[in-house]
N, C-alpha and C positions, 0 to 999 in steps of 0.2 A: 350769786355769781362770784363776787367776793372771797367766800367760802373756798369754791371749788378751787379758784386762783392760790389761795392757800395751800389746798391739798396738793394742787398737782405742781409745784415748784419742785421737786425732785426729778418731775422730767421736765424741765427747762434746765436746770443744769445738767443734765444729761447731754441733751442736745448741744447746750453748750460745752462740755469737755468735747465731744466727739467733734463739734464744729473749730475747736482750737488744736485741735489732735489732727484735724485734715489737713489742716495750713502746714503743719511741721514747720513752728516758729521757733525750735530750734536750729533751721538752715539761715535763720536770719541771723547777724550779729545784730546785737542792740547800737545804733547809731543816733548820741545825743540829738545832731545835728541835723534829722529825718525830720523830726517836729514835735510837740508837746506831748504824746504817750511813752516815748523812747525818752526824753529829755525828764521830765519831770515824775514819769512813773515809776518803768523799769528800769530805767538807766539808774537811781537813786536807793533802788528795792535791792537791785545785786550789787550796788556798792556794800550795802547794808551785810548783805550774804557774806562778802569777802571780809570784810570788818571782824562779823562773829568768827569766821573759820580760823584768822589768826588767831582771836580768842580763843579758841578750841583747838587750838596746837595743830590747826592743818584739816581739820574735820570736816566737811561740808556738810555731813549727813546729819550733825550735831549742828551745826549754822541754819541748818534747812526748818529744823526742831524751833532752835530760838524764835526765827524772824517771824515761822508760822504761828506762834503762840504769842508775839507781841501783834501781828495783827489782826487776829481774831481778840484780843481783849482789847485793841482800840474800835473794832467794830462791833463789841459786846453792849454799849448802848443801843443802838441799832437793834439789835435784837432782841435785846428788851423791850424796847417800845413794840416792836413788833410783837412779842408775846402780851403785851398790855392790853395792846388793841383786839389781837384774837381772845384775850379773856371778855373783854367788853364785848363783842359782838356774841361771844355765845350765853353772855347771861342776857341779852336781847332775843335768844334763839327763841321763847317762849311766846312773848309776845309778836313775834313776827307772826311764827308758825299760828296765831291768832288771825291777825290781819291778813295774813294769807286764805285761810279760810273765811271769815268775812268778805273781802271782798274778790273772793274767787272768778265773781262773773264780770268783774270791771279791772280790770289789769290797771287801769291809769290812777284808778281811785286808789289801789293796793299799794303804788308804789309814791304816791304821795303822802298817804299816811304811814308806812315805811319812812320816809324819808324827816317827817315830823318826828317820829319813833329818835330817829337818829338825831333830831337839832334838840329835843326835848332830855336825853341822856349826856350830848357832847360828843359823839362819838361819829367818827370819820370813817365809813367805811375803807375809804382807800387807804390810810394811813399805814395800815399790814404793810401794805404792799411798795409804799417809799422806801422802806428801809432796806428790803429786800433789794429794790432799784439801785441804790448807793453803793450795798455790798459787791454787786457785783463786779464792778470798774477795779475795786480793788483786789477782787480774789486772781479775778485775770491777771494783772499786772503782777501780783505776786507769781501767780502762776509761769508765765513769760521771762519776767525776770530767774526764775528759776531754770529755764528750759535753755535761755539764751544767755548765760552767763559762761563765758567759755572759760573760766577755769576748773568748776564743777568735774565736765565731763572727764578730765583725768587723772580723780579721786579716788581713794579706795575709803570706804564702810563699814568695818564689820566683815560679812562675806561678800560685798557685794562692790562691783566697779561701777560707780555712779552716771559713767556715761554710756551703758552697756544693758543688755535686758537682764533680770536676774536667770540665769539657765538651770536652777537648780529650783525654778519654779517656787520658792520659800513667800520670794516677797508677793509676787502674784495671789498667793493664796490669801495671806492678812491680806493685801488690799481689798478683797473679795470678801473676805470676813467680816473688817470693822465694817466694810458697808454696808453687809445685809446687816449688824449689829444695829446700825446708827438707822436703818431704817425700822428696823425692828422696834427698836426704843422709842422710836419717834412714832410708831403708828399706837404706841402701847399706852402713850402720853397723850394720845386724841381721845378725849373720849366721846365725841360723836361719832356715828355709822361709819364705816369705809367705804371709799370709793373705790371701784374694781380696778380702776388704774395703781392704786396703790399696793394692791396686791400683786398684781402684776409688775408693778417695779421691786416689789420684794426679793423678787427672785428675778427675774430678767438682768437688773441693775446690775449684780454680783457680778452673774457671769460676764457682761459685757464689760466689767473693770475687769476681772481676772483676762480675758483672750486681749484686752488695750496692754497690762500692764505685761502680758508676754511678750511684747513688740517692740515698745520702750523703754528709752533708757532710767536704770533703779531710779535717779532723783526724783521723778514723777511720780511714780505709783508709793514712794516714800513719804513724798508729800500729802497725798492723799490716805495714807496709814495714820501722818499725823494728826490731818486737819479732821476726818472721822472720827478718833479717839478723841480728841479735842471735844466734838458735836455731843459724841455718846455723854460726856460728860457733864457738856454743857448743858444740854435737854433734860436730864435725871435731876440736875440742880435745881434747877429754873422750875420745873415744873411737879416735883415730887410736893409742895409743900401744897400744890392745889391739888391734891388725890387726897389729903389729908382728909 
C-alpha cells in the first residue's frame, strides 16, 4: 500500500495544481492580517520575490528562478529521507514478496510478520510519506505567493509579460516538456514494475500543463519550467549512483 502511495504522488499534485488553479488566488491580494498562511507564509515568500527582483535589476522571472531553487534545497533533506526510505522498503521487497506467499491464506498472520519484517530492519513504512506531507504546505505557499504578489504581474521576461498567458505558445510547450521529462526520468529511476496510472500520467499530465499554461499568466507555468528542471536534476543525481 505504501508502495503504491509512492507511485501515485504525481497525481496528487496534479489534483492539487488544478484544485489551486480553480481558486484563481491570484484574485486574492495577500493580506498579513487574514491570519497565519498569508502572515507567515506567503506574505514573507513574495517579500522574498521582491527582494531578489531588485537584485536582478527589475527581473522577476530571474527572482522567480532564485527563490525556487532556494526552496527546493531547503526541502532537499526531505527528500532525501524520503528517497532513503523508499530504498529500504525495496531492499525489504524480497522478503515480503516471501511472507506474502507464506501466509497467503491468513492475511492477519501476513501482516504481522510484515510488520516484525519492518521493527526487525528499523524501517517505517510511513516515513516516504512524511516528507512528502511537509513539502507540500511549502510548495503551495511558494506557489500563492507567486500568483498573488501584485508586482510580478506587470513584468516583462525575455518575451514574455508575466502577468499575461504566453500567446506565442513558447512557454506552454517547455512547461509541457520538462514535465513529461521529469516524469520520464522519474519512471526510468524506478525500477520496479509500473503502475498503469503512471503511464497514464506520462502523457495525460503534459497536456493538461500545456492547455493550464495557455490560460495563465507566464509567472506560473515559469515556475513550473523551473521547479521540473530542478526535479529532472535532482532525480538523475540522487538516484544514478543506485543503478550503478
Amino acid at each position: 500500500m505504501i508502495r503504491r502511495l509512492h507511485k501515485l504522488w504525481p497525481l496528487a499534485v496534479l489534483m492539487l495544481v488544478l484544485a489551486g488553479c480553480s481558486s484563481n488566488p491570484a484574485s486574492h491580494p495577500i493580506n498579513r492580517e487574514s491570519g497565519i498562511w498569508d502572515r507567515y507564509f506567503v506574505g514573507p515568500l513574495s517579500d522574498v520575490l521582491d527582494w531578489f527582483a531588485k537584485v536582478f535589476w527589475g527581473q522577476y522571472g530571474l527572482s522567480i528562478l532564485a527563490v525556487t531553487l532556494i526552496v527546493r534545497f531547503l526541502i532537499l533533506p526531505l527528500t532525501l529521507k524520503q528517497y532513503k526510505s523508499s530504498k529500504a522498503m525495496q531492499a525489504l521487497q524480497p522478503e515480503m514478496k516471501k511472507l506474502k506467499e507464506k501466509y497467503k491464506d491468513d492475511p492477519k498472520k501476513q501482516q504481522e510478520e510484515t510488520m516484525k519484517l519492518f521493527q526487525t530492519h528499523g524501517v517505517n513504512p510511513l516515513a516516504g510519506c512524511f516528507p512528502l506531507i511537509v513539502q507540500m504546505p511549502v510548495l503551495i505557499a511558494l506557489y500563492n505567493s507567486i500568483m498573488r504578489n501584485p508586482n510580478i504581474s506587470g513584468h516583462d521576461f525575455l518575451w514574455l509579460k508575466l502577468g499575461e498567458p504566453d500567446h506565442f505558445y513558447i512557454l506552454p510547450a517547455l512547461a509541457a516538456f520538462t514535465t513529461f521529462l521529469q516524469q520520464k526520468v522519474m519512471m526510468a529511476t524506478n525500477t520496479n514494475n509500473q503502475m498503469p496510472q503512471m503511464n497514464f500520467l506520462l502523457f495525460v499530465l503534459p497536456v493538461l500543463i500545456f492547455v493550464m499554461s495557455m490560460n495563465f499568466a507566464s509567472a506560473l507555468p515559469l515556475y513550473w519550467v523551473y521547479t521540473n528542471l530542478f526535479t529532472v536534476v535532482q532525480t538523475y543525481l540522487i538516484y544514478r549512483p543506485s543503478k550503478k
